[in-house]
N, C-alpha and C positions, 0 to 999 in steps of 0.2 A: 897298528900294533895290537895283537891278540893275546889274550891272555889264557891259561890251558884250564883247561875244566876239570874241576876234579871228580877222582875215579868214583864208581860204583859203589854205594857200602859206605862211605867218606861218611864222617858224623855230620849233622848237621843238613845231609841231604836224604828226602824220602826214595824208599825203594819203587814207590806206588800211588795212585790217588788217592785219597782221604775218602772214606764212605759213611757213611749216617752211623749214628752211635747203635747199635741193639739195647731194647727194651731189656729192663735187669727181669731175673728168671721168674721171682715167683711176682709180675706184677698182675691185678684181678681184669680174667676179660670181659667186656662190655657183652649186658645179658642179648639176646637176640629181640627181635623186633614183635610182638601180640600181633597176631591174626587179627582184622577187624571183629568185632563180634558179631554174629546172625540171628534178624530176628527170629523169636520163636513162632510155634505151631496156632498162637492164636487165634491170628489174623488167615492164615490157611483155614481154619476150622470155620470161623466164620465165614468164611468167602462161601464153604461147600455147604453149610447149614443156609444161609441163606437162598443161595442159587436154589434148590433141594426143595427149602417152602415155597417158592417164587414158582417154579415148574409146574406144581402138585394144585395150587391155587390157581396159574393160568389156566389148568388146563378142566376144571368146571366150568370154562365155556362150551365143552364137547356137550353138555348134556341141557342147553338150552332148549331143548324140545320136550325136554318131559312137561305134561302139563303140571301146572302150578308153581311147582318148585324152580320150575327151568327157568324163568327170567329172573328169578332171585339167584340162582347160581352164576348164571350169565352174568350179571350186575357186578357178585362177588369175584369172578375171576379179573375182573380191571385189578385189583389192589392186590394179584401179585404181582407187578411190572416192578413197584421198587425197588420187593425181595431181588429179581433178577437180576436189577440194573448194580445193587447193593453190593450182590455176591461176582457179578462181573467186575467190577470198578475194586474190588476187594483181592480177588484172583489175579488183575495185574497185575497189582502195587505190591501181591508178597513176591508176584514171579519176577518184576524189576529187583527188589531187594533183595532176592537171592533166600525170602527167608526159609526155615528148616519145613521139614516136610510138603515137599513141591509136589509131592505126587498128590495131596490132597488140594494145591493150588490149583495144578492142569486138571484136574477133573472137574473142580468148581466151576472154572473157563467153560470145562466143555459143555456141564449142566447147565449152566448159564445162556449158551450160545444156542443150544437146540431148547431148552425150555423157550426162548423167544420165537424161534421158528415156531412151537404151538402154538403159543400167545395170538401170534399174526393170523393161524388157520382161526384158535379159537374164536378172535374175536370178531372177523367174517361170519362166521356163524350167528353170533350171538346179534351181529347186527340183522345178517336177515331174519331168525327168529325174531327179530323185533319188528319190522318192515310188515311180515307176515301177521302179527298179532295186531298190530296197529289197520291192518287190512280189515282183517276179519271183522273186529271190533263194527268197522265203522258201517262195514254191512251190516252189520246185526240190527244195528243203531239205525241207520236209515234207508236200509234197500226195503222197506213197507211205504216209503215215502215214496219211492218210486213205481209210477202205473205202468202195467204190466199192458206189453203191445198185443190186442187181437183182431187181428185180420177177417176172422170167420169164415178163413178157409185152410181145410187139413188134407194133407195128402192123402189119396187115397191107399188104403193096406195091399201090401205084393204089389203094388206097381213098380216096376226099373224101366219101365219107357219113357223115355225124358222128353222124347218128343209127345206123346202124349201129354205131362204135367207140362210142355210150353205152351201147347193148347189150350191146356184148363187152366192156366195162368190170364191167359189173351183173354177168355170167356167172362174171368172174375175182373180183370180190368173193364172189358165193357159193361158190365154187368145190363145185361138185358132186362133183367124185372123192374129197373127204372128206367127205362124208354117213356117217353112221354106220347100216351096217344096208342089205341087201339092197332091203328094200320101202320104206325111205325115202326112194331116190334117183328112183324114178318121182315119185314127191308132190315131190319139191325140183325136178325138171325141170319137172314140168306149173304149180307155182309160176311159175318163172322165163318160160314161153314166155307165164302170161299178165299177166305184166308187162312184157315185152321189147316197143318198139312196131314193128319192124320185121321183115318176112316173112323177111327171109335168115337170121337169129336163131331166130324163132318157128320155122320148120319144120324143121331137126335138131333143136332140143331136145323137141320133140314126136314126132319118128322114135326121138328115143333112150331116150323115156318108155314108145312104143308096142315097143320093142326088150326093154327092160327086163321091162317085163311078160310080152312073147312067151317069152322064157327061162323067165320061174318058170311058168307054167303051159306048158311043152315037158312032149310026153308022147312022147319017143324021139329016138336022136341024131340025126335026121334034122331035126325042126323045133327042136332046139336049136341044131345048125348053122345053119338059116335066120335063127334069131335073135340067134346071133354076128353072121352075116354083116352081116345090116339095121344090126347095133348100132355094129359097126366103119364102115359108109358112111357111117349119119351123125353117127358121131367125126369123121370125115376132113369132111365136108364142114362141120360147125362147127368145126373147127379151120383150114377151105382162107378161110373166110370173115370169123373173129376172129384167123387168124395165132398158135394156140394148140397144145398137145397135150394132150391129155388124160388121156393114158399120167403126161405128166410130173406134172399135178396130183392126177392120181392116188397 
């Protein structure tokens, strides 16, 4: 058994849903929300002031070379590293927090970043000026302790024949003037002229073999002087042609 619904409009039934009450007219509205606030220009300024002395200070390593002054300037360019690192370390932290005037942050950065790139050349520098000065120094200081090598023999002036200076090399390695004994220095000469490959060489030490022998078998002062004399020309002319004396090796 049903019972009949009553019509549309009937008291006691709604026309419609029920919806949320409305806010009365003049209630106050809620203020809106502050922007965080942004650090100011301090820490920018510093960042670019620092970077700025840091660069200007590295870069007195350039003049490590002047004397006197230069390894004291060299020395003072180390203590702008911190200014740099200062003004680097200063330039993030305003450009992370966003603080005011960034255009004076990203320049700090950049001062910062190529002032280090000097820093690196400078201090390459300032080290070898130092290497070099610590050189010199020790020369100064004891290259008189050290004895100076002389052979007592000098090339002869306008020679470019090399095979000639390997022969007058040969001749000062044997050195003939201390042969031991009268009749062994003709055998040590005729040796030497016929191993020597060139004619300027070969023909005094064969004049002074042929001299050699003229002496010991001299039969009066007359062909013993001729046999000085011969022996003396071609002393002079092996020594005009190797730059030697033979007196001295002797």
């Amino acid at each position: 058994m049903s019972y009949p619904q009553p019509p549309a409009g009937t008291p006691g039934q709604p026309d419609h849903a029920p919806t949320a009450p409305l806010p009365p007219q003049n209630a106050p509205t809620p203020p809106p929300a502050e922007p965080a606030a942004r650090p100011g220009k301090t820490m920018a300024i510093l960042a670019l002031v620092f970077a700025i002395a840091g660069a200007v200070i590295v870069c007195l390593g350039f003049a490590a070379f002047i004397p006197e002054v230069g390894r004291i300037l060299g020395y003072v360019s180390f203590a702008g590293w911190p200014f740099l690192i200062a003004g680097l370390v200063l330039s993030i932290v305003a450009l992370v927090r966003r603080a005011q005037a960034t255009g004076l942050s990203v320049s700090a950065l950049i001062v910062s970043i190529v002032g280090g790139v000097f820093g690196i050349v400078a201090g390459v520098i300032v080290a070898v000026a130092g290497v070099l000065s610590v050189t010199m120094t020790v020369i100064d200081e004891f290259g008189d302790l050290v004895p100076e090598q002389d052979s007592g023999y000098s090339m002869p002036e306008g020679s470019g024949d090399f095979d000639v200076l390997a022969d007058c090399a040969a001749v000062i390695a044997a050195d003939p003037g201390r042969a031991g004994g009268q009749g062994s220095i003709p055998e040590l000469l005729d040796g030497l002229a016929a191993e020597v490959t060139t004619d300027e060489v070969r023909e005094p030490l064969e004049d002074l073999s042929a001299a050699y022998d003229a002496m010991a078998e001299a039969d009066g002062p007359d062909e013993t002087s001729d046999a000085e004399a011969e022996l003396d020309r071609a002393a002079a002319e092996l020594g005009t042609v190797c730059g030697i004396d033979l007196d001295e090796l002797g």
